[in-house]
PDB file of N, CA, C, O and CB in Angstrom:
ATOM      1  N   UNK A   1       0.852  -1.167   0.000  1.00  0.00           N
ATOM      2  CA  UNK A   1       0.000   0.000   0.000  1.00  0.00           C
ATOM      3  C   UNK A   1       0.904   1.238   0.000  1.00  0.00           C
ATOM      4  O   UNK A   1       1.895   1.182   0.728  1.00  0.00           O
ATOM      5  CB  UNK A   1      -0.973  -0.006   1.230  1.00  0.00           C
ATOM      6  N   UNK A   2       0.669   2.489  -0.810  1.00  0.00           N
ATOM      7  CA  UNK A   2       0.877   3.519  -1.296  1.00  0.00           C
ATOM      8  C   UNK A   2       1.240   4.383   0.520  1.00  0.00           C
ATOM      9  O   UNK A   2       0.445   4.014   1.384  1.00  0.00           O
ATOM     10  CB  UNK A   2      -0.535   3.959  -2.441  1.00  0.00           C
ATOM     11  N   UNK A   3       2.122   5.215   0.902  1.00  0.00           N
ATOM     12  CA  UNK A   3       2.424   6.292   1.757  1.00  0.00           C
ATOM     13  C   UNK A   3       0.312   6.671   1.286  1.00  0.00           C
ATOM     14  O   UNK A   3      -0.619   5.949   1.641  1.00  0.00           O
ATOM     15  CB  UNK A   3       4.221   7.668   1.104  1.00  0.00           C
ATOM     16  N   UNK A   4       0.230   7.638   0.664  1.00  0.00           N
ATOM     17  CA  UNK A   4      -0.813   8.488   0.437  1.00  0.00           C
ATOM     18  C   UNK A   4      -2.088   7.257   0.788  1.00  0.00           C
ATOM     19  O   UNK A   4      -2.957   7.565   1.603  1.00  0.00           O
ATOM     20  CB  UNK A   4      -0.728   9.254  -1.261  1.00  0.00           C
ATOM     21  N   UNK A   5      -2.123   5.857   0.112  1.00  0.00           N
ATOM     22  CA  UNK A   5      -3.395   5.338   0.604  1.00  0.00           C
ATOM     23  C   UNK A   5      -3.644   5.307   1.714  1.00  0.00           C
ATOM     24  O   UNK A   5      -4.799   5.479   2.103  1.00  0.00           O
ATOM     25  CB  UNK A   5      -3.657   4.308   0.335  1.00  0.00           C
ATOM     26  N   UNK A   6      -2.630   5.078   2.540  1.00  0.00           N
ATOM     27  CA  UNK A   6      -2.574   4.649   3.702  1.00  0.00           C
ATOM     28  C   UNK A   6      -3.095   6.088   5.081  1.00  0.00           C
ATOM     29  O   UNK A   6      -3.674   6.080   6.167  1.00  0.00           O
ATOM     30  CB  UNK A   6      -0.941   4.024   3.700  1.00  0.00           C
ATOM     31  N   UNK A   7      -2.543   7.003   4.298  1.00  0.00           N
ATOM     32  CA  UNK A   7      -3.018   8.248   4.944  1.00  0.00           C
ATOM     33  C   UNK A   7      -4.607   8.322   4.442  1.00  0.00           C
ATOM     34  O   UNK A   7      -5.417   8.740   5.269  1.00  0.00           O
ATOM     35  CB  UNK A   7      -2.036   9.652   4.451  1.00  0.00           C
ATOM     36  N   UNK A   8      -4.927   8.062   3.562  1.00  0.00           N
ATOM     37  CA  UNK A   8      -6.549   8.205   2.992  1.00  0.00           C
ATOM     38  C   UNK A   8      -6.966   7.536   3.609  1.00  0.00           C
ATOM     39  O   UNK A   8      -7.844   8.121   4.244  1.00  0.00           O
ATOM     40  CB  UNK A   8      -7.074   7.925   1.667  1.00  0.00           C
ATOM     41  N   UNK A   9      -6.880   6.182   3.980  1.00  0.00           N
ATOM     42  CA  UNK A   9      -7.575   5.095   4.943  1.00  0.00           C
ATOM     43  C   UNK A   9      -7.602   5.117   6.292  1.00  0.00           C
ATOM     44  O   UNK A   9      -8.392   4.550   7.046  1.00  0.00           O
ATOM     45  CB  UNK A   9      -7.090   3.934   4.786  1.00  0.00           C
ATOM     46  N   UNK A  10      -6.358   6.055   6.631  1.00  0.00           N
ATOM     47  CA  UNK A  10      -6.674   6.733   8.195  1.00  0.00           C
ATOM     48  C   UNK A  10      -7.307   8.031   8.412  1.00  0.00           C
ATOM     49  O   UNK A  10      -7.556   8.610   9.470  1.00  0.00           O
ATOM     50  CB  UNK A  10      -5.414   6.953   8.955  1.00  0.00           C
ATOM     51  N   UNK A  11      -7.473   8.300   7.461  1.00  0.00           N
ATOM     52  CA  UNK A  11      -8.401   9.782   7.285  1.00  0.00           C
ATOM     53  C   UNK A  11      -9.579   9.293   7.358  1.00  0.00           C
ATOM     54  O   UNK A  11     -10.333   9.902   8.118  1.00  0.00           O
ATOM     55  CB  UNK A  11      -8.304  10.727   5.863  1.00  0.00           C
ATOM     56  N   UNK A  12     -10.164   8.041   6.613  1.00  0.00           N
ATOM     57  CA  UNK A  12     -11.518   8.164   6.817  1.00  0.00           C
ATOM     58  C   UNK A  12     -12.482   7.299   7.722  1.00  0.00           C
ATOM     59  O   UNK A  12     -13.699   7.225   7.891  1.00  0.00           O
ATOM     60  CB  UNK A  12     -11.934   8.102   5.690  1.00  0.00           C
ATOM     61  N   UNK A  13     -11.265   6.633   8.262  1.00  0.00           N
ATOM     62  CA  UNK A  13     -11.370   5.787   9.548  1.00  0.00           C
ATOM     63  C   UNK A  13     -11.513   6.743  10.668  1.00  0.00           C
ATOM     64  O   UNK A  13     -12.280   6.291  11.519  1.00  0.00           O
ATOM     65  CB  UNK A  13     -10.084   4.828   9.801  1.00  0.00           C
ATOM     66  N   UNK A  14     -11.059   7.855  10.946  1.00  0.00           N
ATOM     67  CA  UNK A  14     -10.955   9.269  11.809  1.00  0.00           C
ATOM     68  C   UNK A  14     -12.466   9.956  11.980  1.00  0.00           C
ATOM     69  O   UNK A  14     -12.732  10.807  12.829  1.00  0.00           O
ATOM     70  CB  UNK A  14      -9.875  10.470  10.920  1.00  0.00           C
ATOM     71  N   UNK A  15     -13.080   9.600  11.338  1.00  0.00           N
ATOM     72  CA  UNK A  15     -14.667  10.213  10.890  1.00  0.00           C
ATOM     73  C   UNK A  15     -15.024  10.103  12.612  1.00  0.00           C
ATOM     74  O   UNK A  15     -14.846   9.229  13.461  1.00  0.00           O
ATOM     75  CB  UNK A  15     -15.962   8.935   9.475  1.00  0.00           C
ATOM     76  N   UNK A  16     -15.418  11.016  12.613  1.00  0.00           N
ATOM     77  CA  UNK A  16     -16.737  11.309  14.080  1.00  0.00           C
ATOM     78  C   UNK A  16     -15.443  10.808  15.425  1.00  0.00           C
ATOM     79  O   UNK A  16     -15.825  10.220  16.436  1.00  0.00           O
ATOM     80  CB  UNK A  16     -18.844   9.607  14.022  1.00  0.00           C
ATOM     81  N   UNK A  17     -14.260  11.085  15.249  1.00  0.00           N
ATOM     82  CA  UNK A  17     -13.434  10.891  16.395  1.00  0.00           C
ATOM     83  C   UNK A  17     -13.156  12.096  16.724  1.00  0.00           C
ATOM     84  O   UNK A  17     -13.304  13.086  16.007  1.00  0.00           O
ATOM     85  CB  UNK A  17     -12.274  10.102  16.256  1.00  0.00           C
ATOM     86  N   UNK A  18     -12.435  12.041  18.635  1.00  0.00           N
ATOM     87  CA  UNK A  18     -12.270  12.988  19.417  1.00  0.00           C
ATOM     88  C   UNK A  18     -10.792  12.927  19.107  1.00  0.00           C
ATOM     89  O   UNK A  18     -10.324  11.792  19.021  1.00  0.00           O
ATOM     90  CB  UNK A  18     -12.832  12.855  20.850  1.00  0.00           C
ATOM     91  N   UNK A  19      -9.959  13.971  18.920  1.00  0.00           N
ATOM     92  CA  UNK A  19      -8.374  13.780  19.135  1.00  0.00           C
ATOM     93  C   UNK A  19      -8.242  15.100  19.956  1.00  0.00           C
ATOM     94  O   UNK A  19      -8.601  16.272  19.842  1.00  0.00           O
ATOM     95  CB  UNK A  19      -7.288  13.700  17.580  1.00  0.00           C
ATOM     96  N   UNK A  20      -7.413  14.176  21.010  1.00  0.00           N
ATOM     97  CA  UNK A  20      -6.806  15.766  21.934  1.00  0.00           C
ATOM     98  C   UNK A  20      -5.389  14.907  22.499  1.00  0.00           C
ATOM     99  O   UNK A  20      -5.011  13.913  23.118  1.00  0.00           O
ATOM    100  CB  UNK A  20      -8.212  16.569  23.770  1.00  0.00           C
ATOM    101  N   UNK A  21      -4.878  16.319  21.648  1.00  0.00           N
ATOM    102  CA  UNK A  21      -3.312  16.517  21.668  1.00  0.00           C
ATOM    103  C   UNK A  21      -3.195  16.968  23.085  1.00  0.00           C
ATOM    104  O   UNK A  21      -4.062  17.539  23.746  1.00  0.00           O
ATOM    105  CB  UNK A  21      -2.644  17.676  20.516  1.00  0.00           C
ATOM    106  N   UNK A  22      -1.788  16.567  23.513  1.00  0.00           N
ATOM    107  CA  UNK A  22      -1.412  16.488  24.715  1.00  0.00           C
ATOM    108  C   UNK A  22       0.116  16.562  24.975  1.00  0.00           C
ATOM    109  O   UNK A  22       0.940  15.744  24.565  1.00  0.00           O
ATOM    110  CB  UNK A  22      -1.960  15.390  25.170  1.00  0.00           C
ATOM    111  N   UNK A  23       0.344  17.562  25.648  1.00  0.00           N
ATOM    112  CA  UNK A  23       2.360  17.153  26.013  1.00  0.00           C
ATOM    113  C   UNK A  23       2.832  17.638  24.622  1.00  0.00           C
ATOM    114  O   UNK A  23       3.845  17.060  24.228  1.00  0.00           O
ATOM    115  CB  UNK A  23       3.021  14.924  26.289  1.00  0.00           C
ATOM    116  N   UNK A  24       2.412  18.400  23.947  1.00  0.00           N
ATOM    117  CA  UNK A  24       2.854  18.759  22.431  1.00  0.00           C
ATOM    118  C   UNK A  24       4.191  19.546  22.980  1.00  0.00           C
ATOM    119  O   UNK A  24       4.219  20.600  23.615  1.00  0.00           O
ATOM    120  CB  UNK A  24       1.573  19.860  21.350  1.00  0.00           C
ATOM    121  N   UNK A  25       5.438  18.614  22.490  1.00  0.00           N
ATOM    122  CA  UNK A  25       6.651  19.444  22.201  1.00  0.00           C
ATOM    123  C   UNK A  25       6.769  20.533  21.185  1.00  0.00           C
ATOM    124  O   UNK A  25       6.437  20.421  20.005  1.00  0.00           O
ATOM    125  CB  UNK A  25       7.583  18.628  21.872  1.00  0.00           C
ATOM    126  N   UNK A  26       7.292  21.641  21.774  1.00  0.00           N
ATOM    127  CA  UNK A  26       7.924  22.245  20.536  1.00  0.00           C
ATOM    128  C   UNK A  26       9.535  22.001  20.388  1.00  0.00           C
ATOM    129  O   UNK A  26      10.515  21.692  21.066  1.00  0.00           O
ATOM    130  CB  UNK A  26       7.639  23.827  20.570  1.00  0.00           C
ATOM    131  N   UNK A  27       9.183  22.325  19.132  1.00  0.00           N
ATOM    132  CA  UNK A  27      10.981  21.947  18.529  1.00  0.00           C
ATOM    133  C   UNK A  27      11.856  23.267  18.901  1.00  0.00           C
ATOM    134  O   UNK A  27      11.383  24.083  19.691  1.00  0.00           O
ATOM    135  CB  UNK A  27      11.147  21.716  16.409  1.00  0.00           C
ATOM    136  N   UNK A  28      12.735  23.403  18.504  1.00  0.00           N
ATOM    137  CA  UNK A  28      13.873  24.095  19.056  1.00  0.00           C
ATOM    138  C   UNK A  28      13.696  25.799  18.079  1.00  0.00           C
ATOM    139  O   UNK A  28      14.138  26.900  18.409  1.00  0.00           O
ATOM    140  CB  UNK A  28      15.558  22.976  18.695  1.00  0.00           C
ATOM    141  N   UNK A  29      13.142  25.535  17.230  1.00  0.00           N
ATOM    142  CA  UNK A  29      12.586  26.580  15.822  1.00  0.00           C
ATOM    143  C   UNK A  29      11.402  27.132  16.484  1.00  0.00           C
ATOM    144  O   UNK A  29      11.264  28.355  16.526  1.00  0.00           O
ATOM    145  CB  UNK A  29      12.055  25.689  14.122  1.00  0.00           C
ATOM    146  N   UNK A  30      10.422  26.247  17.073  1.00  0.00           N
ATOM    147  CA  UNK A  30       9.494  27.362  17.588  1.00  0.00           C
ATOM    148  C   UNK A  30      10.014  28.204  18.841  1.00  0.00           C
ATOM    149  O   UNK A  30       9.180  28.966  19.330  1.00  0.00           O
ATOM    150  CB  UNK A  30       8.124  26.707  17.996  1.00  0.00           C
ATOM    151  N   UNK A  31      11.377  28.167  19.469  1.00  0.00           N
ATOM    152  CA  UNK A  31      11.116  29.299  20.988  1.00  0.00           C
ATOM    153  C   UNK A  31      11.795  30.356  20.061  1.00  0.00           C
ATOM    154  O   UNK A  31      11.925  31.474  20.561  1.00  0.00           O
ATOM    155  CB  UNK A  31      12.146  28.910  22.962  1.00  0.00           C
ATOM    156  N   UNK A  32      12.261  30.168  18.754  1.00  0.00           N
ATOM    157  CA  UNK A  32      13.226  31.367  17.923  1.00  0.00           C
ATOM    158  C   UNK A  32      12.109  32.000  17.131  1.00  0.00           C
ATOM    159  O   UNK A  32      12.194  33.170  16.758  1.00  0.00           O
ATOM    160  CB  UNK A  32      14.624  30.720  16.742  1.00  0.00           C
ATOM    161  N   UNK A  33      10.919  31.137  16.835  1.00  0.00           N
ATOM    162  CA  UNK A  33       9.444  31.674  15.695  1.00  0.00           C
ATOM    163  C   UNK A  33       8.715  30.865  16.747  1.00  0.00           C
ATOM    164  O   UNK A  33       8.795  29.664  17.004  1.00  0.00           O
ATOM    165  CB  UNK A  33       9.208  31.030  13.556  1.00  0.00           C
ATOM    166  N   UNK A  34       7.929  31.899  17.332  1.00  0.00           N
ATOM    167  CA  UNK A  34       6.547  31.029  18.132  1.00  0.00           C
ATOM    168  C   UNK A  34       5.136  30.834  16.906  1.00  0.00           C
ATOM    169  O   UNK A  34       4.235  29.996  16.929  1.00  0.00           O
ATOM    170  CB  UNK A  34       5.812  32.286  19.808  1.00  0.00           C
ATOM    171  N   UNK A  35       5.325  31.673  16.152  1.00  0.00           N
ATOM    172  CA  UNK A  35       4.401  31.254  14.851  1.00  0.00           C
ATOM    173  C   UNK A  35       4.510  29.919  14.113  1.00  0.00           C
ATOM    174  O   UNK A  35       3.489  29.453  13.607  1.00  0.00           O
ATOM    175  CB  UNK A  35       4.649  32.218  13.765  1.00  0.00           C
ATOM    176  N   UNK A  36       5.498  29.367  14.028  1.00  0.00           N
ATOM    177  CA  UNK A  36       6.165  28.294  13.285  1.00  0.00           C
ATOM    178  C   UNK A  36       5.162  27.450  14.200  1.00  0.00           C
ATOM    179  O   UNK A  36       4.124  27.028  13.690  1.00  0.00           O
ATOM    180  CB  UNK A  36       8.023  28.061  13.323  1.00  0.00           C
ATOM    181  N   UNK A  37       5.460  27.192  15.573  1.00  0.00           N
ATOM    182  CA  UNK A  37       4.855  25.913  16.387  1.00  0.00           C
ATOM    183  C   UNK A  37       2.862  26.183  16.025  1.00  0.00           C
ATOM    184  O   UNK A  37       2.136  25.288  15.592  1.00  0.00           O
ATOM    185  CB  UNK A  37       5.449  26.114  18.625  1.00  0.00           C
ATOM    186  N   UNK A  38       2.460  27.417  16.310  1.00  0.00           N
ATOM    187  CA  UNK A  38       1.046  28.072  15.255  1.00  0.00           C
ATOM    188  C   UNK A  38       0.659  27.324  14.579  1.00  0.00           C
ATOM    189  O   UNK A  38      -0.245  26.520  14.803  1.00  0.00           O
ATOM    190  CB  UNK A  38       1.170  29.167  14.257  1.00  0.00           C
ATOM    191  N   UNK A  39       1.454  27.497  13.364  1.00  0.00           N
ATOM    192  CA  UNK A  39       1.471  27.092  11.960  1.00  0.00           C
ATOM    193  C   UNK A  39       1.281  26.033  11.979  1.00  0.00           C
ATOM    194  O   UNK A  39       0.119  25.704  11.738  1.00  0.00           O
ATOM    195  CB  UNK A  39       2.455  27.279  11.208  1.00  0.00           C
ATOM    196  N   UNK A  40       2.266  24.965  12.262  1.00  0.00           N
ATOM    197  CA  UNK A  40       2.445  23.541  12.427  1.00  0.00           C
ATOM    198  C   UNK A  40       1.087  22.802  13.257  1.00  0.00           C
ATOM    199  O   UNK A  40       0.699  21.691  12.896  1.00  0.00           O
ATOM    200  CB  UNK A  40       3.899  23.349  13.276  1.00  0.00           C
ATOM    201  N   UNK A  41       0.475  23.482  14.306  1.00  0.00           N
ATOM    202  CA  UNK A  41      -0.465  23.230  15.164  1.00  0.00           C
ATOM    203  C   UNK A  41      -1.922  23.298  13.840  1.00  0.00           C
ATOM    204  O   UNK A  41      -2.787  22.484  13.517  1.00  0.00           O
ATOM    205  CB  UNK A  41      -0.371  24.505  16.619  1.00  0.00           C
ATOM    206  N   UNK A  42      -1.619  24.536  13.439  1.00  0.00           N
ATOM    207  CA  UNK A  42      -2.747  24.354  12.578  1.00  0.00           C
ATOM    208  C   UNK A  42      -2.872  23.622  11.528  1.00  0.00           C
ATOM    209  O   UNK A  42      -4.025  23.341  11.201  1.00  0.00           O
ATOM    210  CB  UNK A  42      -3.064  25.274  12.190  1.00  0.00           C
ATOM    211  N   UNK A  43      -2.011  23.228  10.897  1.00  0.00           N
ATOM    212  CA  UNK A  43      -1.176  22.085   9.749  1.00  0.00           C
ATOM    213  C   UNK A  43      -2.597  21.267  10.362  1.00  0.00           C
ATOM    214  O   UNK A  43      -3.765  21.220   9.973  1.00  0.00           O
ATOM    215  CB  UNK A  43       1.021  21.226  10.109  1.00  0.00           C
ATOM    216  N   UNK A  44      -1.881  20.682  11.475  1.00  0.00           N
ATOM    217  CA  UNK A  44      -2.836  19.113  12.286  1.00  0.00           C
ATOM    218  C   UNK A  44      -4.353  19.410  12.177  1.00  0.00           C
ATOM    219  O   UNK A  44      -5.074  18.756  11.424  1.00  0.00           O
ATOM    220  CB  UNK A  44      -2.518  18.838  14.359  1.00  0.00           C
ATOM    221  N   UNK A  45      -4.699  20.169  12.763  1.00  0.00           N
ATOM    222  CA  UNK A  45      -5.967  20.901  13.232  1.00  0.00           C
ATOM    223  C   UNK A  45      -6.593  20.680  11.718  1.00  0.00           C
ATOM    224  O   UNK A  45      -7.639  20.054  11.548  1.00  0.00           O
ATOM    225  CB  UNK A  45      -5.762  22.725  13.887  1.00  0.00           C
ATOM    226  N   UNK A  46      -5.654  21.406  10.380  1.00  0.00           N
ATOM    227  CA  UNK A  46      -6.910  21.250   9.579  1.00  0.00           C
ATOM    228  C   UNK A  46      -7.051  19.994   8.793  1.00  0.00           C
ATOM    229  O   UNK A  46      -7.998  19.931   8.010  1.00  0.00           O
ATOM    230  CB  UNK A  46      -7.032  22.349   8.643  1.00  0.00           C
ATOM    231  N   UNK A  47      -6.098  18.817   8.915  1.00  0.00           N
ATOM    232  CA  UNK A  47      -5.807  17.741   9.143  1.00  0.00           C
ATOM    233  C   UNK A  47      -7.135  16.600   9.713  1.00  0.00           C
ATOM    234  O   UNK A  47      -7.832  15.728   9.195  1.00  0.00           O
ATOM    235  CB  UNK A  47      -4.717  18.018   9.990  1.00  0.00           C
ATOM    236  N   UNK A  48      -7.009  17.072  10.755  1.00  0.00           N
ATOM    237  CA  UNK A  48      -7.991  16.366  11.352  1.00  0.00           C
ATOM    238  C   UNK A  48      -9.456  16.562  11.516  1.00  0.00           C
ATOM    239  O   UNK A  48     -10.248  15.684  11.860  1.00  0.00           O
ATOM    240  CB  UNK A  48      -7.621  16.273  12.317  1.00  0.00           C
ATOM    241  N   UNK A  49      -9.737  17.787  11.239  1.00  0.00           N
ATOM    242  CA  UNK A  49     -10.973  18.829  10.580  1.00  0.00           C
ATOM    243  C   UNK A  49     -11.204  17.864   9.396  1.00  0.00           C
ATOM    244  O   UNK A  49     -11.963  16.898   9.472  1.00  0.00           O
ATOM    245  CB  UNK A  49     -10.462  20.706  10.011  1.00  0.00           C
ATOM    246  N   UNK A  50     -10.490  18.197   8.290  1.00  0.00           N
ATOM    247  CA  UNK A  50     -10.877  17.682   6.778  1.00  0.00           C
ATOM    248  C   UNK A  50     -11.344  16.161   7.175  1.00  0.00           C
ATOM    249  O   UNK A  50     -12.114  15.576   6.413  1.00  0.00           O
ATOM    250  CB  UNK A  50      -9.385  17.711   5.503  1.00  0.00           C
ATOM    251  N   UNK A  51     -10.861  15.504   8.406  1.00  0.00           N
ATOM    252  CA  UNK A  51     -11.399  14.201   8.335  1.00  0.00           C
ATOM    253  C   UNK A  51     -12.183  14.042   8.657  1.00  0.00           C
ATOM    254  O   UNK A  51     -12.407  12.888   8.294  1.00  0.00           O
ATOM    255  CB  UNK A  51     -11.029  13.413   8.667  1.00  0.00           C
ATOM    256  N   UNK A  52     -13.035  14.390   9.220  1.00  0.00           N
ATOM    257  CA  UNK A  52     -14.937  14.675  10.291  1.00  0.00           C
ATOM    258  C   UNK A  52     -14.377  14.783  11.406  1.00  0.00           C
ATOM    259  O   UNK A  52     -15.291  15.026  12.195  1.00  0.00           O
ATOM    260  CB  UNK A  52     -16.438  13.193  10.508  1.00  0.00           C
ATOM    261  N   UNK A  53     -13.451  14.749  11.934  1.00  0.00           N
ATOM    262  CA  UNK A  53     -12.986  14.186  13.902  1.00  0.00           C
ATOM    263  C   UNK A  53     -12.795  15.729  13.897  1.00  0.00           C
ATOM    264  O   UNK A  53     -12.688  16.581  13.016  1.00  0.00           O
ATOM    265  CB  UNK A  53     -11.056  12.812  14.541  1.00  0.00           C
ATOM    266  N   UNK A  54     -12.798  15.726  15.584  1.00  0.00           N
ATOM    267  CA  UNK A  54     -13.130  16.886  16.717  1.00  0.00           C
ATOM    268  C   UNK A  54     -11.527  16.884  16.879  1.00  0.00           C
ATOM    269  O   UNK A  54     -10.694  15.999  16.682  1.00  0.00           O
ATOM    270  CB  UNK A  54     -14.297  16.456  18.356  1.00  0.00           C
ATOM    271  N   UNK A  55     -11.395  18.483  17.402  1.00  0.00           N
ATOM    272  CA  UNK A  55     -10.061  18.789  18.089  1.00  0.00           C
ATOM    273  C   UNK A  55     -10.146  19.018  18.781  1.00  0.00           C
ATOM    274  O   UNK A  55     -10.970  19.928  18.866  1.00  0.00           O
ATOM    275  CB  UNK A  55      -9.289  19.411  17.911  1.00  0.00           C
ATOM    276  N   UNK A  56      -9.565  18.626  19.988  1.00  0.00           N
ATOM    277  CA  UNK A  56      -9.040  19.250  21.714  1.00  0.00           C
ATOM    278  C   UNK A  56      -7.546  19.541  21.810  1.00  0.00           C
ATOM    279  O   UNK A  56      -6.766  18.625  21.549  1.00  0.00           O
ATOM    280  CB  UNK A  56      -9.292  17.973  23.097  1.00  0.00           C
ATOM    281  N   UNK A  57      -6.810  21.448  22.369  1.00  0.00           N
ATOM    282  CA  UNK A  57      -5.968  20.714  22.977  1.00  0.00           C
ATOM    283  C   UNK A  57      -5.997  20.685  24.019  1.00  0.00           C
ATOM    284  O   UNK A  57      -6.919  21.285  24.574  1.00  0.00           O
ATOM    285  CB  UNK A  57      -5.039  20.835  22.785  1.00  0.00           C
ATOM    286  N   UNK A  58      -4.494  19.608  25.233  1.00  0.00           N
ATOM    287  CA  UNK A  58      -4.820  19.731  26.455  1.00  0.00           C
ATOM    288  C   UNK A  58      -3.552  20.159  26.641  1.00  0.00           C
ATOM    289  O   UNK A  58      -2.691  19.287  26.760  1.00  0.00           O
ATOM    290  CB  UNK A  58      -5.399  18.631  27.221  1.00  0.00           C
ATOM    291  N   UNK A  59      -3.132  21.654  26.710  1.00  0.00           N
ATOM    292  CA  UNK A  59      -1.763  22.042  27.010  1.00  0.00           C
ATOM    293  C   UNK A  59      -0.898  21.146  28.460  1.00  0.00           C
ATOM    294  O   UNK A  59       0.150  20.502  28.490  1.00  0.00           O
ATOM    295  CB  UNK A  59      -1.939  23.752  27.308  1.00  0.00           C
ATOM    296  N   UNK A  60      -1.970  21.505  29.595  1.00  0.00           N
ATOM    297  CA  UNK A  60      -1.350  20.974  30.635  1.00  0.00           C
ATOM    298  C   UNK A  60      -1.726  19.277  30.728  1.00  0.00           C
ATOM    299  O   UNK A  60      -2.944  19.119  30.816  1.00  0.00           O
ATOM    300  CB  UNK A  60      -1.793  21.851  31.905  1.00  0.00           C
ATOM    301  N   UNK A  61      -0.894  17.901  30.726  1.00  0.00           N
ATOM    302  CA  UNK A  61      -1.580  16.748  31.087  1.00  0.00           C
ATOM    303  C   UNK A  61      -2.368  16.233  31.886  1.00  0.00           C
ATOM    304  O   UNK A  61      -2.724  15.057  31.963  1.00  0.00           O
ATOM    305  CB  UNK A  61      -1.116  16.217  31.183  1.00  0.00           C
ATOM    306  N   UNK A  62      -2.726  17.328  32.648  1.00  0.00           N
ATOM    307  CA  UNK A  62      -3.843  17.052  34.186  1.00  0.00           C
ATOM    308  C   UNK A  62      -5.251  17.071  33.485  1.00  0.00           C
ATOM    309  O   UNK A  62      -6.297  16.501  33.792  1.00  0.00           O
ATOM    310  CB  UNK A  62      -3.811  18.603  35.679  1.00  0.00           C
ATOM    311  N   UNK A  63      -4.917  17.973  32.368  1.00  0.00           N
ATOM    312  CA  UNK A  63      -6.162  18.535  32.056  1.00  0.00           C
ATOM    313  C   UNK A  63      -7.107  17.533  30.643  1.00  0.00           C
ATOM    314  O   UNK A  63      -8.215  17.776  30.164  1.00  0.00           O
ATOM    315  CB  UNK A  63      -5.712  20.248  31.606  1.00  0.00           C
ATOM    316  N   UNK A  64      -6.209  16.495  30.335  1.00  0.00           N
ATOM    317  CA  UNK A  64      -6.792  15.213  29.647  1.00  0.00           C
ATOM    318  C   UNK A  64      -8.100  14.948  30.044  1.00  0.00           C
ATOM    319  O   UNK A  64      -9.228  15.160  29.600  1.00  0.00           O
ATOM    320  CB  UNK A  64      -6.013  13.969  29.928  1.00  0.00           C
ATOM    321  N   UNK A  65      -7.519  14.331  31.179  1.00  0.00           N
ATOM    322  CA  UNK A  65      -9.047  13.646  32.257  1.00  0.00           C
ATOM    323  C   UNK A  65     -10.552  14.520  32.038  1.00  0.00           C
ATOM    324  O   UNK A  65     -11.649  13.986  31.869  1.00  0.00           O
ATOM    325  CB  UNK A  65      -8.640  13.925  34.366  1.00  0.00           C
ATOM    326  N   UNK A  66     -10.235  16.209  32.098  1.00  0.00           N
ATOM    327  CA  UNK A  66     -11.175  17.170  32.348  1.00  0.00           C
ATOM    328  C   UNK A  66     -11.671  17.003  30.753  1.00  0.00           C
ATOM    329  O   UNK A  66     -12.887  17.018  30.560  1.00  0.00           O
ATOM    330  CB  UNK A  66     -10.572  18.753  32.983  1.00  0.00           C
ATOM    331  N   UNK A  67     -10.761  16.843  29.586  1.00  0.00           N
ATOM    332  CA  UNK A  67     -11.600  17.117  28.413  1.00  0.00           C
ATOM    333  C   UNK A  67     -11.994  15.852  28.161  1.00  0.00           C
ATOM    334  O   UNK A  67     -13.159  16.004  27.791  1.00  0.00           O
ATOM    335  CB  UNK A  67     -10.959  17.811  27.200  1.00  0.00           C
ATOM    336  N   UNK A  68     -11.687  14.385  28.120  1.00  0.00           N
ATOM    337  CA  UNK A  68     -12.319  13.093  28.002  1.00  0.00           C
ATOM    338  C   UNK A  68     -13.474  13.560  28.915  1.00  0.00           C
ATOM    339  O   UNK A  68     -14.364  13.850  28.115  1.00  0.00           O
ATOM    340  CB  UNK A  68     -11.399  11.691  28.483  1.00  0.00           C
ATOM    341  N   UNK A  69     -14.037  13.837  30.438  1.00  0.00           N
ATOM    342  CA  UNK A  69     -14.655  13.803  30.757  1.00  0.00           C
ATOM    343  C   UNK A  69     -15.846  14.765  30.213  1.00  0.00           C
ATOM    344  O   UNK A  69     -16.988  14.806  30.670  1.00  0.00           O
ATOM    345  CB  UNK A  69     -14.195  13.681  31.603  1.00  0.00           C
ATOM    346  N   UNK A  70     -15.406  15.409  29.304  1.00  0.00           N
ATOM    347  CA  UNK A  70     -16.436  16.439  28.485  1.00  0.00           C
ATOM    348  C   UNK A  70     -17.243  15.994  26.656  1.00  0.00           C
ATOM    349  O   UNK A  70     -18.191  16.402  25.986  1.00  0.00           O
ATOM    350  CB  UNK A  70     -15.276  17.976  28.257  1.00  0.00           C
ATOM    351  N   UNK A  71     -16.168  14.967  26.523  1.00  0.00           N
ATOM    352  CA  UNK A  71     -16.416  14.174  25.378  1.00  0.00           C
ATOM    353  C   UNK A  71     -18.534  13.570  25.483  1.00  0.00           C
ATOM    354  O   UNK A  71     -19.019  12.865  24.599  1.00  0.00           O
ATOM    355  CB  UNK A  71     -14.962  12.622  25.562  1.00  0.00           C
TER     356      UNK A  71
END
């Protein structure tokens, strides 16, 4: 299977899912461009948009529990 099918078949397997990012590192480029880590954030976001699934983030990891519990 194709790189690209394989992303198409997890795209549409993604339909009506919750994803919440969590513990998101930034790389060493975003504390020099805080837009870059932005950018990249939104990259995902419209990523996972175009697939039907929901976005959460949970900057702090405490705060997982609080958004599953809102799902």
């Amino acid at each position: 299977m194709r790189k690209r099918d394989e992303i198409r078949l997890m795209l549409s397997a993604a339909r009506s899912m919750e994803v919440t990012a969590s513990n998101v590192t930034r790389l060493p480029e975003d504390n020099h461009d805080p837009a870059h880590h932005a950018h990249r954030r939104d990259g995902w976001w419209q990523i996972v948009d175009a697939a039907g699934a929901h976005w959460k983030i949970a900057p702090d990891p405490t705060e997982v529990t609080l958004l599953l519990g809102d799902s």
